[in-house]
N, C-alpha and C positions, 0 to 999 in steps of 0.2 A: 121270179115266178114262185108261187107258193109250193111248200113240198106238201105232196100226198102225204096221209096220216098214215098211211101203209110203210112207206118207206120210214117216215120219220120214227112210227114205232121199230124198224128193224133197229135200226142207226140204235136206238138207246137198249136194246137187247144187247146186239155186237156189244158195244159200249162197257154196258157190265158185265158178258161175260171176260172180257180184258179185265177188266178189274179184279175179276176174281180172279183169275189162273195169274194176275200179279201176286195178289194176295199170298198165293199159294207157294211162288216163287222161294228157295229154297235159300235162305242168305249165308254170307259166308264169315265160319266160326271165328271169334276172338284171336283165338289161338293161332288160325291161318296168316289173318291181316298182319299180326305181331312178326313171325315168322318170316311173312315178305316183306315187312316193312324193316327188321334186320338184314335181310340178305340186303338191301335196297341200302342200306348207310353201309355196310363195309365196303360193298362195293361201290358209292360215291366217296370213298374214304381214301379210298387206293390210291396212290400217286400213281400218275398216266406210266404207260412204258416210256422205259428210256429214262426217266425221271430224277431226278436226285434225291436222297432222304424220303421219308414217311413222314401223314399228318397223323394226328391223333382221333379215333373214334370219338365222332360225336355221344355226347350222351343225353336223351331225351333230358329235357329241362322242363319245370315246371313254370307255368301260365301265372302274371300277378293277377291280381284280384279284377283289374280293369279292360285286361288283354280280350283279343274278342276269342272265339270260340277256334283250338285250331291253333290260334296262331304262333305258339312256342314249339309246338312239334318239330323235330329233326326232320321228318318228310309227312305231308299232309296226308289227310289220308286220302286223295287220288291216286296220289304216287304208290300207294300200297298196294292197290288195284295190280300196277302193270309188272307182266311175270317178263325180266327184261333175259330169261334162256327162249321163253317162245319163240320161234320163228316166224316173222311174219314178211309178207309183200313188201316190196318197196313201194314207198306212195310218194307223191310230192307232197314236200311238207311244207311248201307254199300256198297250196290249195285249199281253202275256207275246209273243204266237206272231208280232208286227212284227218285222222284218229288223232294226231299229235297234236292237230290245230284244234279240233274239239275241245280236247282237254287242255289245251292252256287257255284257251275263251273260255273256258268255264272256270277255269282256276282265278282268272283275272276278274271276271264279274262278281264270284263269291269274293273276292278281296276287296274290290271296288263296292258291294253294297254293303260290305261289315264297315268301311271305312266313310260312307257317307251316312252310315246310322251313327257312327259316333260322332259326326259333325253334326248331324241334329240333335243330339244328345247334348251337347259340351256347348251347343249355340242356343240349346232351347227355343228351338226352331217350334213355331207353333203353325207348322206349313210344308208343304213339301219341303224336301233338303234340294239345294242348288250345290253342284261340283265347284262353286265360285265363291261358298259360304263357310270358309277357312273366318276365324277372326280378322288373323291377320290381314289380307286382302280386302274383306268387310271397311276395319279400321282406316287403310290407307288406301282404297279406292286404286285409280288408274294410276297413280303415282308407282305401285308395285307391279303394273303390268308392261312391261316394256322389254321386247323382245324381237330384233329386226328378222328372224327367222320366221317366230309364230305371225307376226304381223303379215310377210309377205303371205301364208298360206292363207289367213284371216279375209285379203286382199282379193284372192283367187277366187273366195266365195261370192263376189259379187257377178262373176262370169261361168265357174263351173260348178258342178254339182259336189258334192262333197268329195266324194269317190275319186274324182276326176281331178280334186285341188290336189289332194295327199300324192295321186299316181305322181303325178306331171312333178310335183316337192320332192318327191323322192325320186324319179328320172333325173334332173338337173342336175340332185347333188350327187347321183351317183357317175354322172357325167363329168362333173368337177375334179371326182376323186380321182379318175383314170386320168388325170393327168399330170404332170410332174409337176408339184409342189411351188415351183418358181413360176409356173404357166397360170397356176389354178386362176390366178385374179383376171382372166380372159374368158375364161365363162361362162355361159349364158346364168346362172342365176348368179355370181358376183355383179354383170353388168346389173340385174333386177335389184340385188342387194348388196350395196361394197361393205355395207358395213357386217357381212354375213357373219365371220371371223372363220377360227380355222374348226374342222373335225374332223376325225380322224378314221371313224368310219360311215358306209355307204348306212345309211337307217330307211330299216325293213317300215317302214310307215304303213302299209296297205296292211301289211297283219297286222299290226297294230291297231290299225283302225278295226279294224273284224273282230279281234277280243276287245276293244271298247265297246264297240255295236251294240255287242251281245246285251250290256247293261243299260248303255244311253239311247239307242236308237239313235245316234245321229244320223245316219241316211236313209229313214226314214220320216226324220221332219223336213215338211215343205216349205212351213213361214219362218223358222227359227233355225240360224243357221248354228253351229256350233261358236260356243265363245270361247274368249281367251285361255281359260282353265281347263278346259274339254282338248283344246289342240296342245296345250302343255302337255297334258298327260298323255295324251297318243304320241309324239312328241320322245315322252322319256319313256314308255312303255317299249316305243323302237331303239332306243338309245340301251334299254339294259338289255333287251334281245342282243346286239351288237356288241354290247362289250365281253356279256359273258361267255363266249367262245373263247378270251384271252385274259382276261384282268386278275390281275396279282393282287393290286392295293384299290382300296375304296378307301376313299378319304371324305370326315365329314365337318362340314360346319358344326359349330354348338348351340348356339342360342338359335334357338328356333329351328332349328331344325332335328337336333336330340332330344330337346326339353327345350320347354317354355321360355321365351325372353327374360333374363333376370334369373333365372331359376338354377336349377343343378339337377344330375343324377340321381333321383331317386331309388329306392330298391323294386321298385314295381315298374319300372320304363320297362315299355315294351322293346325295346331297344337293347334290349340289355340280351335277351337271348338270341337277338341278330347279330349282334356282334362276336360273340363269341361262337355259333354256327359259323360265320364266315371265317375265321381264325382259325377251325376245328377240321376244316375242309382245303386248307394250304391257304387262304388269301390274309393279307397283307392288311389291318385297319388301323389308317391315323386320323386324330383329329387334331385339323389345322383352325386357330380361332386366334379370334385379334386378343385375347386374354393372355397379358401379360403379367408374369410376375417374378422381375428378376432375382435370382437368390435364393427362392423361397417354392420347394416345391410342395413344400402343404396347401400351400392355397389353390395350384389346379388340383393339388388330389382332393381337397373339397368342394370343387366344381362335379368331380370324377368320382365321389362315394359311394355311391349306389353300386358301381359300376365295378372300381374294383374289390369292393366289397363279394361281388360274384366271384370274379375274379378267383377270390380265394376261397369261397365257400366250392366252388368247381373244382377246386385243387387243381388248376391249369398243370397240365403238362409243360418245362421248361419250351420247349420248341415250339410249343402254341402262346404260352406268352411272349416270345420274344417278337410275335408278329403283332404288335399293338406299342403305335408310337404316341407323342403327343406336340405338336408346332406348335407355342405358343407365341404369341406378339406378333403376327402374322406371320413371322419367319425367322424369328429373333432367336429361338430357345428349344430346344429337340430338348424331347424325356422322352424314358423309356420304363419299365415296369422289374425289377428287381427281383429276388427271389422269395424277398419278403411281401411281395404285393404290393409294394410301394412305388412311387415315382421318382425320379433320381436322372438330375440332370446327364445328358452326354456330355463329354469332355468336347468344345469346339473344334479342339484339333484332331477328330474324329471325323466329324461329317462338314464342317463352316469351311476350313481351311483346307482342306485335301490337298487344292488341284488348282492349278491361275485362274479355273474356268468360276470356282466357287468363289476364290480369294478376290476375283472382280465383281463380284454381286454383293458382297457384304464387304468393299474395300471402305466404306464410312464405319464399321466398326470397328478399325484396326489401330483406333487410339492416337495420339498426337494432335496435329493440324484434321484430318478427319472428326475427331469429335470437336474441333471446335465447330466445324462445320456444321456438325453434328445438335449443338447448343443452339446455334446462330437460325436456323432450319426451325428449330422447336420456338423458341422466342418469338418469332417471327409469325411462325402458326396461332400460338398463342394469343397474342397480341388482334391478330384477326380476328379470331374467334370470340373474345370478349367485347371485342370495338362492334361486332354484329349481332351478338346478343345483346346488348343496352340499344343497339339502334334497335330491335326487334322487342324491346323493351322487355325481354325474359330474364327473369330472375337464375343466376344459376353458379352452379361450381366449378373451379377450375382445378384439374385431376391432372399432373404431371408426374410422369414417369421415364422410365429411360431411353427410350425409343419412340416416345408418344405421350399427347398432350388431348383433353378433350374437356369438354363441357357439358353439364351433367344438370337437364331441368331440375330447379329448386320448387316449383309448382306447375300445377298441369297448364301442359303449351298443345300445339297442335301438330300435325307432322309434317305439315305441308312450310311451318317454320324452322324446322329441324332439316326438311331437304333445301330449303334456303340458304342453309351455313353452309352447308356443307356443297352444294356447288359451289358457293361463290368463293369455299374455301380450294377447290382444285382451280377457278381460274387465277384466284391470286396467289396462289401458289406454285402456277403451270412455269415458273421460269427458273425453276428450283434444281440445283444440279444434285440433292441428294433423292432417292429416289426415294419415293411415300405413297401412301393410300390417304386420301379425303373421305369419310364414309358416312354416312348418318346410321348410324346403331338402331333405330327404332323410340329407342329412351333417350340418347345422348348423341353427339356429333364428335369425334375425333378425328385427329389426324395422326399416321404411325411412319416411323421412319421402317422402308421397304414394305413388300404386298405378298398377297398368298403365291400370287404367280412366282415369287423367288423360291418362296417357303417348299411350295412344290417340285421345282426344277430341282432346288438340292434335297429333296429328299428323297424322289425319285431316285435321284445321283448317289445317295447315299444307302441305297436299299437294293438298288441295279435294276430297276425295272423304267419302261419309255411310258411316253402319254398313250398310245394304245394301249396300253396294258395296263389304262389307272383310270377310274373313274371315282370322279369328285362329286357329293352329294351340298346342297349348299342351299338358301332363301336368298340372296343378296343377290342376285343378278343384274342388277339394275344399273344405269350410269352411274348411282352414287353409289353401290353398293360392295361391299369391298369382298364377294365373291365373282366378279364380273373380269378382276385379271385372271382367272383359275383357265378362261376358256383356252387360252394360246396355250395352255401347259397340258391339257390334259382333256380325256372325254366329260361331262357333264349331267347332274342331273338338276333342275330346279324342281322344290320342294316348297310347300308355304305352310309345313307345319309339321312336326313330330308326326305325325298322326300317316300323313302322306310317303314319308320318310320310310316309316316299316312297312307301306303297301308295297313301295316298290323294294325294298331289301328282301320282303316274302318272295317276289318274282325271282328277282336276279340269286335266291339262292338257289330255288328251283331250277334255275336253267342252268347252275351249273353243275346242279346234282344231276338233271337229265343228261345235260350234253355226256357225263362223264359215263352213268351207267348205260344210254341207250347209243 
C-alpha cells in the first residue's frame, strides 16, 4: 500500500536526525586503541597456566606493498575494540545474534571481500568477481574439484535448503565422531560416503555458514544453489574454528598455495607475516613440499628467500626460530633454521631413525638391497612415464633425482594430459612394494619414492605433537594430487591459491588469540 507523505516525511526527519547525533558521536583516541591493542598481544602471548616455557611478544610488522589493508597487524583493529577485564553475561556463542558471533561474521566478510577484490584484480575480471575465479580452478576446471565430502553436501542441495544440508553434514559427522575409531566406518554418513576418510574433529559448519552469509548470501538465494568453492570455504572456515582450540603445528604446501606455481618467496608475500605471528604465538610451522634436493640446502633456502630473509631482519628470538621446519621430497629430508638464518639439514638419526615405528616407514632408505629396490622402483617409473608422454606425443624432459623421477613439458600441453600420466602412472605402478606418490604438479608429472602422509606422521613424531593438534594447509587434494595422503595423518585445509591461504591464516590466528585472551 502506498505510504502517506506525512509519514514518509517523518521517516526521513528521524532518519537524519540519527545521522547527525552519529556524526556527533565521540570516537576513540589513537592512543586508546594502541594501548588495548597492547594489553591485547601480551596477553595472547602468555603461555596458558600450567604451561611450559614462554613465546616471544609479537611485534607489529609492516604490510608489503600488495597486502590489503589490515592485514599484517598483530590484532586487527576489531580486536582492539574488546576490553577482555569487562565483565560481561554469558551468551551462547553458538547463537548467530552473540556479540562473539557478530564479530567474527564480520571479521570473516571483511576478509572474504579484500580477498575476492584481489581475485578480480589478479584475474582482471571485467564482471562481478565469482568465489570460483581463483586462476588455478579457472585453468583446470572440474578436474581440481573433487571432494567426496563437499560433493556429498553439494548432493543434499538438491532435497534441502541450504541451512538444512550443512545442519544434517554437520549432525552425521558429529555422530561419527562419538564413536570409537574401529566403529566409525558403521555410520550413517560413512554408509552415505566410504570414501569420507578420517577427521578428527566434530566441524562447527552451521557458524560457519552464518559468517559466510554475511558476505555471500547463500541462504538467501532461491535459484542458485551454493557451489563447489562456496561449500569448500564454509567447509575450512569450520575446520579452522576446530582446530584452533588445540593446534601446535600448521603445515604448509609451497607451490600454490605460499607463492605461485614455479615461483619462490618473495620479500612482499603476504605470508610471510602469518607465518611468523604463528611462531610468535607458540605454534609450530613446517613446510612439507615434493621439492627435493639432496645435499644441497641452498637450493630450498631459495625457494624460502623472502621468508628467511624476514626471518632475520625480525631478529627472531632462538625459541621462535626453532619452531619452523622444512619436509622436503615429500618426506625425504627435515631442515631446520640455524642461528645464522639459514637452513641446515637434521642429522637422520634425529628424527628418520628414532624408533622401529619410523625405521619401518623409511626402511627403502636404509641402503643395500633396499635401494636396489629403490633404483628398480624409479627405472621402472621412469620408463612409463616417457612410453606415455611419446604416446601423448608431448615433448618433454626427464628430471631424475634420488627419491624421484618426473617429467617436465618442453612446450605447452594441457592439463587434462598431464592428469593422464599421472593416473595411469599410480595404476601401473599400484603393485609396487616401495611406497610412493604419482602426482601431477600442475607444470609436470612425477613420481617420488614415500608421501606427505609419512613426512607427516614422522614429524609429528619428531616435534611430539598428534593429528588433532596439526593442521595441514595444501591445493592438491585431488586423487592425483599429492596432498590428498595428508588427510589420514592430520586435520585439513584446502586452498586454491596464495591469496585464500592468508584468508584463512588471518582467521585461525585470530581464534587463537581470542580463545587465549577471552
Amino acid at each position: 500500500a502506498p505510504v502517506p507523505r506525512a509519514a514518509a516525511r517523518a521517516r526521513r526527519d528521524g532518519a537524519a536526525k540519527l545521522s547527525a547525533l552519529t556524526r556527533k558521536t565521540p570516537t576513540v583516541s589513537r592512543e586508546m586503541r594502541m594501548n588495548k591493542r597492547a594489553t591485547l598481544v601480551t596477553r595472547a602471548t602468555a603461555p596458558p597456566e600450567g604451561s611450559e616455557g614462554a613465546t616471544a611478544t609479537p611485534q607489529p610488522s609492516t604490510s608489503g606493498p600488495n597486502s590489503p589493508p589490515g592485514a599484517n597487524n598483530v590484532i586487527d583493529s576489531a580486536a582492539a575494540e574488546v576490553e577482555p577485564d569487562q565483565a560481561a553475561p554469558e551468551e551462547d556463542e553458538a547463537s548467530p545474534n552473540s556479540s562473539k558471533s557478530r564479530e567474527t561474521k564480520s571479521r570473516a566478510a571483511q576478509y572474504m571481500r579484500e580477498l575476492i577484490n584481489r581475485q578480480v584484480k589478479n584475474n582482471k575480471l571485467a564482471r562481478a568477481g565469482s568465489l570460483a575465479d581463483s586462476t588455478v580452478l579457472r585453468r583446470k576446471g572440474r578436474l581440481k574439484e573433487q571432494d567426496p565430502f563437499i560433493e556429498f553436501i553439494i548432493a543434499l542441495f538438491a532435497t534441502h535448503e541450504t541451512e538444512e544440508a550443512l545442519a544434517k553434514a554437520e549432525r552425521w559427522l558429529a555422530d561419527a565422531l562419538a564413536m570409537p575409531p574401529n566403529k566409525r566406518r558403521f555410520a550413517n554418513i560413512y554408509f552415505q560416503v566410504p570414501k569420507l576418510g578420517y577427521f578428527f574433529h566434530p566441524l562447527p559448519l552451521r557458524k560457519a555458514l552464518a559468517e559466510y552469509d554475511e558476505f555471500c548470501a547463500l541462504t538467501k538465494r532461491k535459484y542458485v544453489k551454493p557451489n563447489f568453492a562456496e561449500v569448500r570455504h564454509v567447509v575450512n572456515i569450520a575446520q579452522v574454528h576446530a582446530s584452533a582450540k588445540e593446534v601446535k603445528l600448521v603445515t604448509f604446501d609451497a607451490d600454490g598455495t605460499l607463492y605461485a606455481d614455479g615461483k619462490h618467496f618473495e620479500e612482499d608475500n603476504q605470508m610471510i607475516d602469518k607465518i611468523i605471528q604463528l611462531m610468535e604465538i607458540g605454534v609450530h610451522v613446517a613446510i612439507v613440499t615434493a621439492a627435493g634436493y639432496p645435499g644441497d640446502s641452498k637450493k630450498f633456502e631459495g625457494r624460502l628467500r623472502g621468508l628467511l630473509d624476514s626471518f632475520k631482519e625480525n631478529d627472531l628470538a632462538p625459541e621462535t626460530r626453532k619452531r619452523f621446519s622444512v619436509m622436503g621430497g615429500e618426506c625425504n629430508y627435515l631442515l631446520e633454521v640455524n642461528e645464522r638464518f639459514e637452513l641446515e639439514f637434521v642429522d637422520t638419526a634425529l628424527w628418520r631413525d628414532t624408533s622401529p615405528n619410523t625405521q619401518n616407514l623409511y626402511w627403502y632408505a636404509q641402503g643395500g638391497e633396499a635401494h636396489d629396490k629403490v633404483e628398480a622402483f624409479l627405472d621402472r617409473a621412469e620408463q612409463f612415464l616417457k612410453d606415455e608422454a611419446e604416446h601423448l606425443e608431448l615433448d618433454v624432459e626427464v628430471m631424475r633425482k634420488e627419491f624421484a623421477v618426473g617429467i617436465l613439458p618442453q612446450s605447452s600441453t594441457v592439463y587434462e594430459n598431464l592428469e593422464e600420466i599421472s593416473i595411469g602412472a599410480m595404476i601401473e605402478l599400484s603393485d609396487a612394494e616401495v611406497p610412493y606418490c604419482a602426482f601431477n604438479g600442475g607444470n609436470d608429472v612425477f613420481v617420488d619414492v614415500g608421501n606427505k602422509n609419512i613426512g607427516l606422521q614422522t614429524l609429528m613424531n619428531y616435534l611430539g605433537f598428534d593429528g588433532d593438534q596439526t593442521l595441514h594447509v595444501g591445493d592438491r587434494f585431488t586423487s592425483t594430487g599429492n596432498d590428498s595422503r595428508v588427510r589420514d595423518a592430520c586435520s585439513i585445509l584446502w586452498v586454491a591459491s596464495p591469496d585464500e591461504t592468508t584468508f584463512f591464516m588471518r582467521l585461525l590466528y585470530r581464534d587463537i588469540v581470542n580463545a587465549r585472551v577471552l
